[in-house]
C-alpha positions as CSV (number, residue, x, y, z in Angstrom):
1,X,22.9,-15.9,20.5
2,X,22.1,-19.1,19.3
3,X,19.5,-18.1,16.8
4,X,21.9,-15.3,15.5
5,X,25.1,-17.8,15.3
6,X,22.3,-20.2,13.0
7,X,20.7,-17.7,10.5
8,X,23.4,-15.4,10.3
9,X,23.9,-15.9,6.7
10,X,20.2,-15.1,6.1
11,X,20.7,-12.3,8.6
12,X,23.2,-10.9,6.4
13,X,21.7,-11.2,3.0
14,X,18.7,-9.5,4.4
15,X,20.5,-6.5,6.0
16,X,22.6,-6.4,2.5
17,X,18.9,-6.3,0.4
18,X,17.5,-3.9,2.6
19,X,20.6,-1.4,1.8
20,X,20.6,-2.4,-1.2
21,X,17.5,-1.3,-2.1
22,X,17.1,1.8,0.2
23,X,19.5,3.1,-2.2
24,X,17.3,2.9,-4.9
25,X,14.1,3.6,-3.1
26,X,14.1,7.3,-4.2
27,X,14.4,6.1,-7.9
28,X,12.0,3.7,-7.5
29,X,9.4,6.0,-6.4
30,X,9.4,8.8,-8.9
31,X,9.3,5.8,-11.5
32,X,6.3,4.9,-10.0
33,X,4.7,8.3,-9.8
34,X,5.7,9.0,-13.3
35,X,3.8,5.5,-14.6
36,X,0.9,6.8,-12.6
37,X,0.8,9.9,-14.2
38,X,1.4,8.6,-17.5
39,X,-1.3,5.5,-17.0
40,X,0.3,3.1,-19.3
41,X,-1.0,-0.4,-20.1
42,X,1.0,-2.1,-17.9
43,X,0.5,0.2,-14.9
44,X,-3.2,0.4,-15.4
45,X,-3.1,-3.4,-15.7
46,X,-1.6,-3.7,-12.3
47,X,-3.9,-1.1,-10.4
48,X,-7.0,-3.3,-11.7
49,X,-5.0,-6.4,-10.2
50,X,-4.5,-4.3,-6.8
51,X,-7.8,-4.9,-5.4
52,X,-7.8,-8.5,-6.0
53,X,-4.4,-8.9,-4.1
54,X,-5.0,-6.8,-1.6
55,X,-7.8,-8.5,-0.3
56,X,-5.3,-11.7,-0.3
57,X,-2.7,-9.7,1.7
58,X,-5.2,-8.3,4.0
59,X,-5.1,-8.6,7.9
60,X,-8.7,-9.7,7.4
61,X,-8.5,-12.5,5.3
62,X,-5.3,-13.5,6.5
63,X,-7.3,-14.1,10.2
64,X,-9.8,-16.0,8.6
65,X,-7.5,-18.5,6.8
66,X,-5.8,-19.1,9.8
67,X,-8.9,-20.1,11.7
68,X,-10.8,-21.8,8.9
69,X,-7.5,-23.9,8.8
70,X,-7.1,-24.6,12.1
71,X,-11.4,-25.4,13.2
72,X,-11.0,-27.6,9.9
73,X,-8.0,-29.3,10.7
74,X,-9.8,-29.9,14.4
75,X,-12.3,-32.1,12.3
76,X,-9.9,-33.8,9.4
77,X,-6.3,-33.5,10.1
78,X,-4.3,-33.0,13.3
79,X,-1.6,-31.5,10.8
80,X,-3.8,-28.8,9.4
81,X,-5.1,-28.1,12.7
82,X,-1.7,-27.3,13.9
83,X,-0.9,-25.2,10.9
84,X,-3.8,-23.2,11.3
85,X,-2.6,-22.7,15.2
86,X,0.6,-21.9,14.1
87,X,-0.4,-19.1,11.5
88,X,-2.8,-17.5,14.0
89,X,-0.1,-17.1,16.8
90,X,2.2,-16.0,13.9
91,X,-0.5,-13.1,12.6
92,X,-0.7,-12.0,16.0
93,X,2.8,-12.1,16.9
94,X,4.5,-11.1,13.4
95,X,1.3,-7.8,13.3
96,X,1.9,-6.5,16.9
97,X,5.6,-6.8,16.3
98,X,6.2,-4.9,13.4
99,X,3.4,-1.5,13.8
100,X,5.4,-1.6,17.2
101,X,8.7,-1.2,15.0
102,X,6.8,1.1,12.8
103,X,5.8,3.9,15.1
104,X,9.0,3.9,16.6
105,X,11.2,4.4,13.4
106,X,8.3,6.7,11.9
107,X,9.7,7.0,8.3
108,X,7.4,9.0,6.1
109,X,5.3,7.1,3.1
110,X,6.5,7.6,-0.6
111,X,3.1,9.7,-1.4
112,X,4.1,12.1,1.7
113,X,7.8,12.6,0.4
114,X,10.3,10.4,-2.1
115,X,12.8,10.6,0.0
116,X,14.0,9.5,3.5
117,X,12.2,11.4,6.5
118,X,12.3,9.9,9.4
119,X,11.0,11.5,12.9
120,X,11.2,8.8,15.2
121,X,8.5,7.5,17.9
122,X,5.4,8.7,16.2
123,X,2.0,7.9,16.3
124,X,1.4,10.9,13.1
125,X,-0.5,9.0,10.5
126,X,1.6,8.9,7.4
127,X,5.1,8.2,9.4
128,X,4.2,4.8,9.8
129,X,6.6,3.3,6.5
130,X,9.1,0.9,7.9
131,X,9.0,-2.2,8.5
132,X,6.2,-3.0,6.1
133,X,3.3,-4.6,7.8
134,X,1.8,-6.3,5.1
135,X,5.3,-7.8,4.1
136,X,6.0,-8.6,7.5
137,X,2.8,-10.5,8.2
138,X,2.6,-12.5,5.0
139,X,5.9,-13.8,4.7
140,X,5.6,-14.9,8.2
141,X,2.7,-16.8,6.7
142,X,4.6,-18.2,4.1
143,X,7.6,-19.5,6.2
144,X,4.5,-21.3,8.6
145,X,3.0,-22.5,5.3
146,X,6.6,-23.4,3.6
147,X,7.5,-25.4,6.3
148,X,4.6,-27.9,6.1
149,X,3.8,-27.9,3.0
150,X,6.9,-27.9,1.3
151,X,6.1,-28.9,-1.9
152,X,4.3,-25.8,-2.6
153,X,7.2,-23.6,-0.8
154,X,7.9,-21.8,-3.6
155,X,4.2,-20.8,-4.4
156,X,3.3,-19.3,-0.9
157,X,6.6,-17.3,-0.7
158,X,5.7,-15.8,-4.8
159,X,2.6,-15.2,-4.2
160,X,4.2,-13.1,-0.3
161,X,6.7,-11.3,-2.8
162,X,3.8,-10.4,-5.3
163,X,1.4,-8.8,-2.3
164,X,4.8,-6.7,-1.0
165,X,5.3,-5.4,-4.6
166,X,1.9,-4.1,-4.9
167,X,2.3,-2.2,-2.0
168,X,5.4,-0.4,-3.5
169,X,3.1,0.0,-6.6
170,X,0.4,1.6,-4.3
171,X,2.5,4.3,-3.4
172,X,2.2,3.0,0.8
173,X,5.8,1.6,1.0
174,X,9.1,2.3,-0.4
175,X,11.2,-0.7,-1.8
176,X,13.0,-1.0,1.4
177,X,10.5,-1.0,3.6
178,X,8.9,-4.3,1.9
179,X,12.2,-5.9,2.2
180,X,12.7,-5.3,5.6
181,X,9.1,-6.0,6.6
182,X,9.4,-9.3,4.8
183,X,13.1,-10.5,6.6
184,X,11.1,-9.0,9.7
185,X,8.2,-12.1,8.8
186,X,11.1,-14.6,8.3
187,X,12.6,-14.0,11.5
188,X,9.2,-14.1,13.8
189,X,8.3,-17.1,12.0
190,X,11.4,-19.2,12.6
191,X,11.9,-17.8,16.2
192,X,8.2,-18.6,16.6
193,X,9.2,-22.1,15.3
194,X,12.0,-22.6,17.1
195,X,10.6,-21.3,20.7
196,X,7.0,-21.5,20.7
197,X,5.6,-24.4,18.5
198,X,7.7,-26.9,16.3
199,X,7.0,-26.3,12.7
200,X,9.0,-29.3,9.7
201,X,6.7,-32.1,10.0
202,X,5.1,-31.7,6.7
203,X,1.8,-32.3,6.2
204,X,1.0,-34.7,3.0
C-alpha cells in the first residue's frame, strides 16, 4: 500500500498512456503495414537501423552489460560494481516477470491480427503481445542506470523509448503493449529499489 500511496501519480499516467494508446493501436498498425508495403525512404531507413538496435535491446547483450559492469566495477569502483548487481537482479526479475504476464494475457501480435484478440493463459506462439518484454526489461535498465548516473538520465531512458519503438516498427508489438511493458520496467525497478537493493547514490 505504501508503494501504491507513493507512485500513484506515475501509476496513473501510466494506466492513462496505456489507454490512451490502445485506442490507437489498430491505426497505428495498418500505418505501419502500409509504410511496409509502400517501402518509403524513411521506413526503409529505419528497418536498416533495426538490426543495430535490436542487438542493443537484446536479452543477450543486456546480460553481458550487466556483468561486464558489475566484474569491472569488482576491480575499479564499488559504485559500478553495485550497478552492475543491481541490473542483473533487475534483468532477471523485470524478464521472468513480464513473459509470466504475457502468457497469461495472450493477446495476439499486430502481424497475426490488427486488432485486439486476446485468449488468455496461452503458451500458443504468436499470443504472447502484452506486456512487451523488450520494453519491460530495458526501461527497468534505464530506471537502475537513471538512478546512478543521473546526469545521463535522459540518455538511457531515449535510447529505452527508441528500442520499444522499433518493436512497434517490427510489427512484434502494438503501441500499447510497449507502453505497458515499459511502466511494467519502471515499477520492478523502483520496487526492486525500494525492497531489494538501494539504488540514489550516484556514482560520479
Amino acid at each position: 500500500m505504501h508503494f501504491l500511496r507513493k507512485n500513484k501519480e506515475f501509476l496513473l499516467a501510466g494506466i492513462f498512456l496505456i489507454l490512451l494508446l490502445a485506442l490507437q493501436d489498430k491505426a497505428v498498425m495498418v500505418w505501419m503495414k502500409d509504410l511496409d508495403q509502400s517501402r518509403s525512404s524513411l521506413y526503409m531507413l529505419l528497418r536498416r537501423l533495426d538490426p543495430f538496435i535490436n542487438f542493443i535491446g537484446h536479452g543477450t547483450t543486456l546480460l553481458v552489460a550487466a556483468c561486464l559492469l558489475f566484474v569491472t566495477g569488482k576491480k575499479f569502483s564499488a559504485g559500478m560494481c553495485y550497478t552492475g548487481k543491481a541490473l542483473l537482479l533487475s534483468f532477471f526479475a523485470a524478464g521472468i516477470a513480464v513473459q509470466l504476464l504475457k502468457h497469461l494475457v495472450g493477446r495476439a501480435r499486430p502481424r497475426i491480427t490488427e486488432g485486439l484478440v486476446l485468449i488468455g493463459p496461452s503458451l500458443q506462439r504468436g499470443y504472447d503481445s502484452f506486456p512487451s518484454g523488450h520494453s519491460a526489461v530495458v526501461f527497468c535498465f534505464a530506471f537502475v542506470l537513471a538512478e546512478q548516473f543521473p546526469r545521463y538520465r535522459i540518455t538511457f531512458y531515449c535510447i529505452a523509448a527508441i528500442i520499444g519503438f522499433m518493436r512497434v516498427i517490427d510489427l512484434s508489438h502494438f503501441p500499447s503493449d510497449v507502453a505497458a511493458g515499459a511502466v511494467f520496467g519502471v515499477i520492478v525497478g523502483k520496487v526492486l529499489s525500494a525492497k531489494v537493493f538501494k539504488l540514489g547514490t550516484p556514482v560520479p
